[in-house]
N, C-alpha and C positions, 0 to 999 in steps of 0.2 A: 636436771631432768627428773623429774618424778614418774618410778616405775607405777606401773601397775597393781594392782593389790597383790593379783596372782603372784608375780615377781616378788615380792617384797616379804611373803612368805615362807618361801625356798631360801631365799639369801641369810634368815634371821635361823633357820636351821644349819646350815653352814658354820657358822660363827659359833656357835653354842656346840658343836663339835670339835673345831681347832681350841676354844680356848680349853677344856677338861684335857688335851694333848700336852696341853702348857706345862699346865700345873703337877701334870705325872709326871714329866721329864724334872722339874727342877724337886723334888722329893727323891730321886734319887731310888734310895732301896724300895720304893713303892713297887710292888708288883705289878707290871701293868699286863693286863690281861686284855689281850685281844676281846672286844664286846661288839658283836654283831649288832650293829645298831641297822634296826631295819626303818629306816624311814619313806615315810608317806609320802611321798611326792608329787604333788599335784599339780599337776600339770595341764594349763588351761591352754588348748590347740583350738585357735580359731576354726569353728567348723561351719560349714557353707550350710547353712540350712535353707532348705526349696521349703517353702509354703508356698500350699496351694490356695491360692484366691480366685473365689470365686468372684468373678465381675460380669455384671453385664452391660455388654456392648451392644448398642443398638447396631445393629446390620441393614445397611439397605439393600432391601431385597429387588434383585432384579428381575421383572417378571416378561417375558419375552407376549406380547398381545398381537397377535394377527388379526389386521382388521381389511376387512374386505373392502374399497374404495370404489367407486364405479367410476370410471374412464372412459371418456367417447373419445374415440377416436373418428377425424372425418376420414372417410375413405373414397378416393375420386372412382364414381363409375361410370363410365361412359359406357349409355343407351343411346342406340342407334335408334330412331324415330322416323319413320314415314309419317309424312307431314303432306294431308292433301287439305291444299289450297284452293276455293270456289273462285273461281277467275270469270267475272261478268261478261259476256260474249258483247263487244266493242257496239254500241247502242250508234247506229246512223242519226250521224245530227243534219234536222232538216230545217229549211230554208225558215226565217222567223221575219215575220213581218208586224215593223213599227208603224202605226199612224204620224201620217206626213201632213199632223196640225198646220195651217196656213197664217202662219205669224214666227217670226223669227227666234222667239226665247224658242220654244220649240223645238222648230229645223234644226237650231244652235245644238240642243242637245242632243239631239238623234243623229247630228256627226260624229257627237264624241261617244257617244253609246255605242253605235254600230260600228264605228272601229274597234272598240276594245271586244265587244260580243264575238266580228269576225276572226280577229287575227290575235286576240288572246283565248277566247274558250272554242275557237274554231267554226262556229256557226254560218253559214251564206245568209245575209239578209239583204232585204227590200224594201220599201214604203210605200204605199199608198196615201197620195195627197188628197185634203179635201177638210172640210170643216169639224166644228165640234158632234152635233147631234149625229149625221151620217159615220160617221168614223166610231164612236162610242158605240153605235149599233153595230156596227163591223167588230168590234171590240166583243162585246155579250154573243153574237153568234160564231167568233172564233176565224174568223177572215182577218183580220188583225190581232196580232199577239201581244204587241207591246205597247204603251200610250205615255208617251213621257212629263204630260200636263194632264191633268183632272183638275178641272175649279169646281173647288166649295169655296162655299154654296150656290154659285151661277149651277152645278150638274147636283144640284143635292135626290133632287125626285130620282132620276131615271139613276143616280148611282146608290141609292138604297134598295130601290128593285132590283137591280143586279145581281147586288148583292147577296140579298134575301135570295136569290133563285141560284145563287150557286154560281155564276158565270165570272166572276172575274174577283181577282186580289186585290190590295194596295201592298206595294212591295217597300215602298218608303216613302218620304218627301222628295220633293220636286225643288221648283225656285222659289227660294225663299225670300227672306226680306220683301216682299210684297206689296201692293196695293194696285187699287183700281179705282175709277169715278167714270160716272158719265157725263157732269156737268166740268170741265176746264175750259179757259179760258188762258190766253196769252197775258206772260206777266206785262208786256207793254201797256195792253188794255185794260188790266188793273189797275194799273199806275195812273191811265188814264180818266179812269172811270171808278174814283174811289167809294161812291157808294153801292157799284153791284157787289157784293157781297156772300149774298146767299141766292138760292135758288128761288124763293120767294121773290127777290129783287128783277127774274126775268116775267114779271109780270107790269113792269113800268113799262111803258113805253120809250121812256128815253135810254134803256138796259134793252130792251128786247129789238128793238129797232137797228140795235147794233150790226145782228146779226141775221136780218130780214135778205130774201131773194128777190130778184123781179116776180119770180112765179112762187113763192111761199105764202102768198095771200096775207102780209104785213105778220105771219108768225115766224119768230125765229126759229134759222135750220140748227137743229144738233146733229151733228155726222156721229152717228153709235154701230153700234156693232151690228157686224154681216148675219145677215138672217141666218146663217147657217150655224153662227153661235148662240150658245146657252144664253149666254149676258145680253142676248135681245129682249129676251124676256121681259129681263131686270130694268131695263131700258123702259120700255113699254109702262110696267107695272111704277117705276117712279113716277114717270109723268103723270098719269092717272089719281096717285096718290097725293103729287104734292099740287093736284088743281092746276097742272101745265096744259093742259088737250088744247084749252083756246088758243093758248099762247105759244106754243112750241111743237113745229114740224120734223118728224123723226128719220132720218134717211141712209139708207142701206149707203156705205161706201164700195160694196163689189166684194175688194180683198181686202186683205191686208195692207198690200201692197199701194193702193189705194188709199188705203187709210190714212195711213205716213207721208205720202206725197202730196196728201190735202193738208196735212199737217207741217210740213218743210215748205212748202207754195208760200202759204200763208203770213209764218214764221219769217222765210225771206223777205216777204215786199210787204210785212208788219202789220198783216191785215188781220180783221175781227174776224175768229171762228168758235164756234160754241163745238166741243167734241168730248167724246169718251175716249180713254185711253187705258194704259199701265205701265207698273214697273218693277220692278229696275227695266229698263231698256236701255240702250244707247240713245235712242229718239229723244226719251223724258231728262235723261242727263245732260245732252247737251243743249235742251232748251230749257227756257222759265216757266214754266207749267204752273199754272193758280187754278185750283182745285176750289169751287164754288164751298159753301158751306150748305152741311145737311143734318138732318138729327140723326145722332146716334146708332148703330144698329144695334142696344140696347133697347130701344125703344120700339124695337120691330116684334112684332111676331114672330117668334122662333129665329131672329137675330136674320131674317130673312130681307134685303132690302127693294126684292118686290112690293113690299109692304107699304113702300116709303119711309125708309133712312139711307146712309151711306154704306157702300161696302163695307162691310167686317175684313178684317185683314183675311186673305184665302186659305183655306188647306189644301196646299199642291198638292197631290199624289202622282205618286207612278203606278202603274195598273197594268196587272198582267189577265191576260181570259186563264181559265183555272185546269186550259190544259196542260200547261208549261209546270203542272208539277209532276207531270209525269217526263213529258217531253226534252223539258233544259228546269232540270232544280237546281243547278251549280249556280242558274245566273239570280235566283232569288237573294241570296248571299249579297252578292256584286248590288243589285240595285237596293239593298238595305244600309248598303254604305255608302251610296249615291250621296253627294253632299254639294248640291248646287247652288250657293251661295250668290249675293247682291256681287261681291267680286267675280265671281268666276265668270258671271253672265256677261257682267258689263265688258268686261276684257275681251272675251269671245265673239260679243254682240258688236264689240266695235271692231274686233279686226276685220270680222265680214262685210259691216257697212262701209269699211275703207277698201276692201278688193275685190269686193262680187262682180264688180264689172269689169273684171280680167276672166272673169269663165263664161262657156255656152250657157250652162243653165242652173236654175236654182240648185239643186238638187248638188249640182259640181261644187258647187260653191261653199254649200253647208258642208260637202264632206272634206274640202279643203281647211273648212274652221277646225273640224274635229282635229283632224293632223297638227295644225299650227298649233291649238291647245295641246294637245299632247304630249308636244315636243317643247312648249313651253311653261309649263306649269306643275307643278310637284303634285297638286293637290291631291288629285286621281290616282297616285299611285297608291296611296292608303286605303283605296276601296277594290283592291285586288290581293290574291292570294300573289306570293313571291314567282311561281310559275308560269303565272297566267300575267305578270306584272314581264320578266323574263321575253315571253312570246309579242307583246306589245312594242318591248323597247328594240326587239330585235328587226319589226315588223319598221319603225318608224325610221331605223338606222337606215331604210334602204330608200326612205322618200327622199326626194328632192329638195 
């Protein structure tokens, strides 16, 4: 073990002490004298020494920051509110009367119309029966309300001055898929008679002879439209135009009803008739109708075929006199969604020509068609609001 130096210092005075003790004792007479030997002793005591060090220690300093946050709180407050409500004083709905046109597309629609008027928007209605021109005037001065056919251009005159004066609306279309002539002929007598053709061709004799009366003084009769309609006119103004006056006698059928029974007569015992008609009907669908040829209504003046050409296809309107917008504005609505289709007519038009002679009178009959439609057909329901559709179906639950 190797002391320390400290150590190693002390010990080496020690020794050097004992051995001079030696050497007196073995001399013997040597005087030995006591020798204060004062020795230095040094003596290294581990001592704790503190130093102080300076260090620096970063401190993180905590610094306390108050920050001010804004806070919404929601807070429920219930305000009581007086809430005054303007409540319309219940407006009297009065009696509305349709034009009781005298041809069946028509009457057809003014069954289904004045059912849903009465017994969905609650209205009382009526009709006055009677022709095109008398009834339109009824219409402008407000004796009639509602018109469920307007033909353009047969009514183009007398329905621009109406209009222009403020008397009456078009609330939407009418029947659609359309057409009209004054020159048909039976497909049999087609078939038979393959070069009458056009309208030109009733100027041959062995074409025009077809159609000759004991009393028509050798001109063929055209059965056209009842004086009372606009399409008389039309009537009149072709002949003239296409150089027929010599050749062709023009004659009032009465009614309607007339008109179709000269046309079914015929039809049955295959006989030759020269006549104006239209359609969609039931009448033109279940017979072969050959429609003469004519020029274009392109080629007319203002597309007009007084001029001499053929009807342009019609714009049906419905038409209301312009006091019903004060009177019933709910039903303006309703007749804009009016959607009288080549289906709808036909179906309607032929359940009536299959059971009118199970009622007293026209009028029963037509309102019997509205019902039957009604109750069998979706179409209609799409042109009513859900309440008014509601009051219909409820109305219809209780027919027979």
């Amino acid at each position: 073990m190797i002391l320390p130096k400290k150590y190693m210092k002390a010990s080496l005075l020690v020794m050097l002490v004992l051995m001079f003790s030696v050497i007196a004792a073995a001399c013997g007479d040597t005087k030995i004298e006591t020798v204060d030997v004062i020795k230095e002793i040094t003596k290294e005591v581990p001592v704790e020494v503190i130093k102080e060090v300076e260090k620096i220690v970063e401190v993180e300093k905590i610094v306390e920051t108050v920050r001010e946050v804004e806070k919404i709180v929601e807070v429920e407050k219930i305000v009581e509110v007086e809430k005054i409500v303007e409540v319309m004083a219940q407006r009297d709905k009065r009696e509305l009367v349709f034009a009781g046109l005298n041809w069946d597309s028509a009457l057809v629609q003014n069954g289904v119309a004045r059912y849903i008027v009465e017994h969905g928007y609650g209205y009382p209605t009526t009709q006055i029966e009677g022709g095109t021109i008398p009834l339109f005037q009824g219409l402008r001065k407000g004796d009639i309300d509602i018109t469920m056919e307007i033909w353009l251009p047969n009514q183009n005159a007398a329905w621009n001055e109406a209009i222009k004066d403020g008397q009456v609306f078009s609330v939407g279309r009418s029947l659609e898929d359309n057409w009209q002539s004054t020159f048909i002929i039976p497909g049999y007598i087609a078939d038979a008679n393959p070069g009458l053709v056009s309208v030109q061709d009733l100027k041959k004799d062995e074409y025009k002879s077809l159609f000759t009366e004991p009393d028509s003084g050798g001109k063929a009769v055209l059965i056209g439209c009842i004086a009372s309609w606009s399409c008389r006119a039309v009537n009149e103004g072709q002949i003239v135009a296409y150089g027929l006056s010599d050749h062709i006698e023009l004659r009032d059928p009465g009614t309607a009803g007339s008109l179709a029974a000269a046309i079914e007569g015929a039809f049955k015992k295959e006989e030759a008739l020269l006549f104006y008609y239209w359609g969609p009907t039931k009448l033109a669908f279940d017979h072969d109708f050959r429609r003469l040829e004519q020029p274009d209504p392109s080629t007319c003046a203002n597309n007009d075929p007084v001029n001499g050409c053929e009807f342009p296809a019609a714009n049906i309107l419905i038409a209301m006199n312009t006091d019903l917008y004060a009177d019933a504005p709910e039903l303006i609505a309703f007749f804009k969604n009016w959607d009288w289709s080549a289906g709808n007519q036909l179906a309607a038009d032929g359940w009536y020509g299959d059971n009118k002679d199970d009622y007293d009178s026209s009028e029963e009959a037509y309102s019997a068609t509205g019902v039957w439609y009604l109750k069998n057909n979706d179409a209609w329901k799409t042109w009513v609001p859900a309440d008014i559709l509601a009051n219909v179906e409820a109305a219809l639950a209780n027919e027979s």
